[in-house]
N, C-alpha and C positions, 0 to 999 in steps of 0.2 A: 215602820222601819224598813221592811223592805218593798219589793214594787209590787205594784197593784198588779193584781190579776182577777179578769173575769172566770166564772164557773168554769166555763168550759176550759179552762185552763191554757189559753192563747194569750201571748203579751203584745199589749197593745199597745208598747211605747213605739216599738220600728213596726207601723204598717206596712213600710215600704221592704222591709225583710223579707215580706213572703210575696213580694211580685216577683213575677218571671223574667229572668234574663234576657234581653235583648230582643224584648216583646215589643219595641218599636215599629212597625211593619218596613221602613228604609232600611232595618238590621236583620232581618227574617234569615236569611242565609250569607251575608256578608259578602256577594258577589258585587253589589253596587260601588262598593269601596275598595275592592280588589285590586283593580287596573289602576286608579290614582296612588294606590299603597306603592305598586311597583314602583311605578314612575318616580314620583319622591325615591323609594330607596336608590334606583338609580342614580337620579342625580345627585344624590348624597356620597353614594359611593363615588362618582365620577370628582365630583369635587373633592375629598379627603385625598383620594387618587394624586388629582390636578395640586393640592397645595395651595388653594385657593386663600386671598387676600381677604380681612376684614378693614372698617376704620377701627383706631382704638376709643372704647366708648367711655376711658377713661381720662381724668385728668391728670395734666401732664405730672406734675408731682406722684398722686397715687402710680402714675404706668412705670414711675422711674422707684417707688418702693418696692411694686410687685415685682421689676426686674432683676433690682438687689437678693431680693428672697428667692428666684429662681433660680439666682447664682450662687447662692451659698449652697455650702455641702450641705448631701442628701440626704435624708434621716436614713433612708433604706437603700444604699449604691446598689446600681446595678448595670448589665449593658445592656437595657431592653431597647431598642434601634426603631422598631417598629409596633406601628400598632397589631401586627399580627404575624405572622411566619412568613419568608417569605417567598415560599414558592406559593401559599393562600394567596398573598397581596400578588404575586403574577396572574394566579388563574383568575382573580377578581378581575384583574385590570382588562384583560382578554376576555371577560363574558361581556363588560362594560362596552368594550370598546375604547377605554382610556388610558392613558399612560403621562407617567410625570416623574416627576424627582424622587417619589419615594419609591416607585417603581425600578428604574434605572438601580438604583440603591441595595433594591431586594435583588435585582439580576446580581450586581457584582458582589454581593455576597453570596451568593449560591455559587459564585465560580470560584470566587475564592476557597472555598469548605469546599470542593471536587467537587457537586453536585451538577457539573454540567447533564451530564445524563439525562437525571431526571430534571433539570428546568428542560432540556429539548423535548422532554416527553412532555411536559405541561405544553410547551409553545405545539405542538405538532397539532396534541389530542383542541388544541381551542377554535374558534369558529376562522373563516376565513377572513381578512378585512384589514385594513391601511395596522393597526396596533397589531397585528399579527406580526406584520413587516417589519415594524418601527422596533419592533423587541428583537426582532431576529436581526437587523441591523445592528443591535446595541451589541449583541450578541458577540457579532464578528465583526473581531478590530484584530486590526495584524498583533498586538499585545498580548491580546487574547492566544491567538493561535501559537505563540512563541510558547507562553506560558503552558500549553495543552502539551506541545510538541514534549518540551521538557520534562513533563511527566509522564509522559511516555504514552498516552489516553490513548481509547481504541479507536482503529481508522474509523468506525462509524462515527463517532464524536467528531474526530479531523475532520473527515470529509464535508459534515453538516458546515461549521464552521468555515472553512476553507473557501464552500464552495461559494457562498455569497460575497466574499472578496475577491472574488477573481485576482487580477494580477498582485493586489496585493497581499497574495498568500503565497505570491513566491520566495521574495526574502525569506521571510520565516521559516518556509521547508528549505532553503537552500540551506539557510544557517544547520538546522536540524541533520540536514546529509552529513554535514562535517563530522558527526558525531556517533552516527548512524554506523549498527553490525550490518551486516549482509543481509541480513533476516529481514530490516526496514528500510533497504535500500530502493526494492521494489514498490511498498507501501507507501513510500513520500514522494515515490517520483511521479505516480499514480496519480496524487492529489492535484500536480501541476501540468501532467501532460496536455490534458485539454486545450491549455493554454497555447500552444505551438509557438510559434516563432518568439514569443513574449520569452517565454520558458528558455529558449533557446540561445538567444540574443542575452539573457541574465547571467546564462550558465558559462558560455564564455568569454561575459569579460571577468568572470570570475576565475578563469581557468588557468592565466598565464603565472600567475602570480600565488597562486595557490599551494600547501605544502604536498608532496606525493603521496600519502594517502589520500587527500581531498581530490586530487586531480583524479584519480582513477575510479573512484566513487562519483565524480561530478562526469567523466568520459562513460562512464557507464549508464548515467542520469539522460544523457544523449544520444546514447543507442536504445532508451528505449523510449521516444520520442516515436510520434507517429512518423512523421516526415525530418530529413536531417536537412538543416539548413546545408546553404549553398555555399559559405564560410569556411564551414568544418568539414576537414579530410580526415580521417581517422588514418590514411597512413602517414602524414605529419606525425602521428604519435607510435607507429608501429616499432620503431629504432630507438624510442626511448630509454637511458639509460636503466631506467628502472622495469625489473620483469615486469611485475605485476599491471605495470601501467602498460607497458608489451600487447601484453598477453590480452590486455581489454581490447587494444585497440584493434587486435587479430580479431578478434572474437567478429568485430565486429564487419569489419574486411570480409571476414569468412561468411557472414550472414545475407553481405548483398551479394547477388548474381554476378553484379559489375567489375566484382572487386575479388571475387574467389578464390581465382587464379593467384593474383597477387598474395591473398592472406596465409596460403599453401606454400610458396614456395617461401615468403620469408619466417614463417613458422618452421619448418624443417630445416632451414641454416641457422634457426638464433641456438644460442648458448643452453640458455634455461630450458631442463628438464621438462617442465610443465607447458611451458609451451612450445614445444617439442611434441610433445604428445597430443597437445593442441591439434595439431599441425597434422599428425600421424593419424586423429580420428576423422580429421574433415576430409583429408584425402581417400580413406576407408568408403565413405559416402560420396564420395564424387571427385575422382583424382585425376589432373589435368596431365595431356602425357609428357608436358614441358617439365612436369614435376620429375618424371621417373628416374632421371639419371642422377638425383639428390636422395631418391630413396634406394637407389642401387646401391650408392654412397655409403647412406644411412646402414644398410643391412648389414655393411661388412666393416662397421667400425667398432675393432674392441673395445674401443673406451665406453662402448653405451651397455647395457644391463642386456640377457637375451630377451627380458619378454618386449623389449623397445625395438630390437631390432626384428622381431618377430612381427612385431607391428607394422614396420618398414616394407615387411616382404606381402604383407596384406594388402596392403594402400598400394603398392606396388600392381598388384595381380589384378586392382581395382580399375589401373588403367586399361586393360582388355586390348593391349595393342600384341602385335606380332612382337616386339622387340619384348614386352614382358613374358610373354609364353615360352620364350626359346630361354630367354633368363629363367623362370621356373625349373623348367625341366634340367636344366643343366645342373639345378642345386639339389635337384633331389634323386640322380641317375649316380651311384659307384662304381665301381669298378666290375667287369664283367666276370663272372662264374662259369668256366664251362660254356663261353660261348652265349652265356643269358646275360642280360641286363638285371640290376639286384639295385636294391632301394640303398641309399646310404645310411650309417647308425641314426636313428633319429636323434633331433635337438628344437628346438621351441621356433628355429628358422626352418628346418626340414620339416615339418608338421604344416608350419605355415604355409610354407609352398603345396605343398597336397593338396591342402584346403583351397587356398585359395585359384587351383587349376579344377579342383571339382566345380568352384562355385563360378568360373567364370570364363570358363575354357573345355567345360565335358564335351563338347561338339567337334573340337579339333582333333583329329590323327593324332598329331603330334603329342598332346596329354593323355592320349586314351591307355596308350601300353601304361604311364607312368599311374596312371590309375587301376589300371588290371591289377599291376604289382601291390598296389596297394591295400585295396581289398583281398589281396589273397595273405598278405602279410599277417605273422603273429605281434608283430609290435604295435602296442593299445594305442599308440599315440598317431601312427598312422590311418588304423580304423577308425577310430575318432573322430578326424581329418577328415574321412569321404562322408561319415554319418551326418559332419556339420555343415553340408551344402545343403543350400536351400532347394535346389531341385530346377530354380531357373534359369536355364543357359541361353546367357547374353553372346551372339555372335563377337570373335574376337576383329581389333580393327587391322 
């Protein structure tokens, strides 16, 4: 009834149960089969990759029932898309060296779901070679880069992107400026400067027509350009009705050597506050003496707040001429005592002139009593004033 068994108690139906595995001597360590296993796996992957074509090996009736049945609803719905995830299916297609439709498919779903990041980090970390490119190509489509802009990605992301489109990443950041705080105005212009003249040539024909905040964000896009085209004058926009468009195009007047002169003085007669001060801090750093008789002006105009016209007597003392020294002294000398000369009550313009004769005039006669007085004086705002010179005395002109 049941099986036969010898004495010794071994069964002797499967002799073959007790040979040794892969006691073949061609299968001793499975190294002879190694190199052809790859190989196949390769091509196997490269074609699933690829999408590749069969004939059908059935007949025409059967292929047209099995189609029916593959189009009927699913016992088990689902949205499986791929045979595999698909930043797996990019780093596959990149160890291959292949790429295809299902591929492409796996990119623009990983951008769709944010994941640009990590697919660049997949494309970066894979070997170098033509499918390296070809992904990093799919990658970046101006659509692409719109889409990144709009949510706002980090410039590492932008810039990867960006950069393999060359000019066709400037629409896209142009449109993005439109939208852009301050804070990204610098970071998008970044992406296109390289570009130079391309960049520059987009930026104003975009310019005329533009609403005024766009225009002063696009004027500002072009001051920081390596080189300013031959086109654009930034003082065509310095008289603009609008300050803040003003106040860019000074900025940038005031930036070139060529144009300093110019940015100085019509920042010190515009309207606006802010660029007013504008005007009042670049002259501070280097004040042409054409300027002075607008900041003599400046100094003595009630309608401006004191610490603006305190600032006027600064940029003033900056120009180092005889004509501003004899102006100092004269606003900070009162009325005599006994025959002595006596400082006048200080105010945020008498302080300014002190200071600005220590810092830039301690070598003349003519300041030196007006500084005696000073330093001997108990009023803080005067000692103050001499303690804030720098110590370097610039010959007056």
């Amino acid at each position: 009834m049941g099986g036969h068994h010898h004495a010794d108690g071994h069964d002797q139906r499967h002799p073959a149960a007790h040979r040794a595995p892969y006691d073949h001597p061609a299968h001793a360590d499975g190294a002879p089969l190694r190199a052809p296993m790859d190989e196949a796996l390769r091509e196997h992957v490269q074609r699933l990759i690829g999408e590749w074509t069969l004939d059908d090996p059935n007949p025409a009736a059967y292929g047209k029932a099995l189609e029916g049945m593959a189009k009927a609803d699913p016992l088990y719905p689902g949205t499986d898309q791929f045979p595999c995830e698909p930043t797996r299916m990019v780093a596959m297609a990149l160890e291959v060296g292949a790429v295809g439709g299902a591929v492409w498919r796996a990119v623009d779903a990983l951008c769709a779901e944010g994941r640009v990041t990590e697919l660049l980090r997949t494309v970066e970390d894979a070997p170098e070679g033509w499918a390296r490119e070809a992904v990093l190509e799919h990658i970046a489509s101006p659509d692409r880069l719109a889409d990144l802009l709009a949510q706002g990605a980090e410039p590492s992301v932008l810039a990867a992107v960006a950069t393999p489109l060359g000019v066709g990443a400037i629409d896209p950041v142009l449109d993005a400026l439109a939208f852009a705080d301050d804070r990204r105005v610098d970071m998008l212009v970044d992406l296109i400067a390289p570009l130079g003249v391309d960049t520059a040539e987009a930026i104003l024909r975009r310019l005329p027509t533009a609403r005024w905040p766009v225009q002063r964000v696009l004027l500002a896009a072009l001051g920081r350009l390596p080189e300013r085209p031959s086109s654009y004058a930034p003082l065509d926009w310095a008289l603009h009705p609008e300050p803040t468009i003003r106040r860019e195009a000074i900025r940038q007047l005031l930036r070139d050597p060529a144009t300093h002169e110019d940015g100085v003085q019509i920042a010190l007669l515009d309207g606006d506050s802010g660029t007013l001060r504008l005007g009042l801090a670049a002259a501070q750093q280097e004040c042409p003496p054409s300027a002075l008789p607008v900041l003599m002006t400046r100094a003595d105009d009630p309608a401006l707040p004191p610490d603006v016209r305190a600032l006027a007597v600064r940029a003033a003392a900056a120009s180092r001429t005889e004509q501003a020294l004899a102006w100092l002294v004269q606003r900070t000398l009162g009325p005599k005592r006994w025959f002595r000369p006596t400082l006048v009550d200080p105010t945020p313009e008498s302080a300014a002139a002190i200071e600005g004769l220590a810092k830039h005039f301690a070598d003349r006669p003519l300041a030196q009593p007006v500084l005696a007085l000073a330093e001997r004086s108990r009023e803080p705002d005067y000692r103050m004033a001499i303690a804030r010179r720098t110590g370097t005395i610039t010959p007056a002109r």
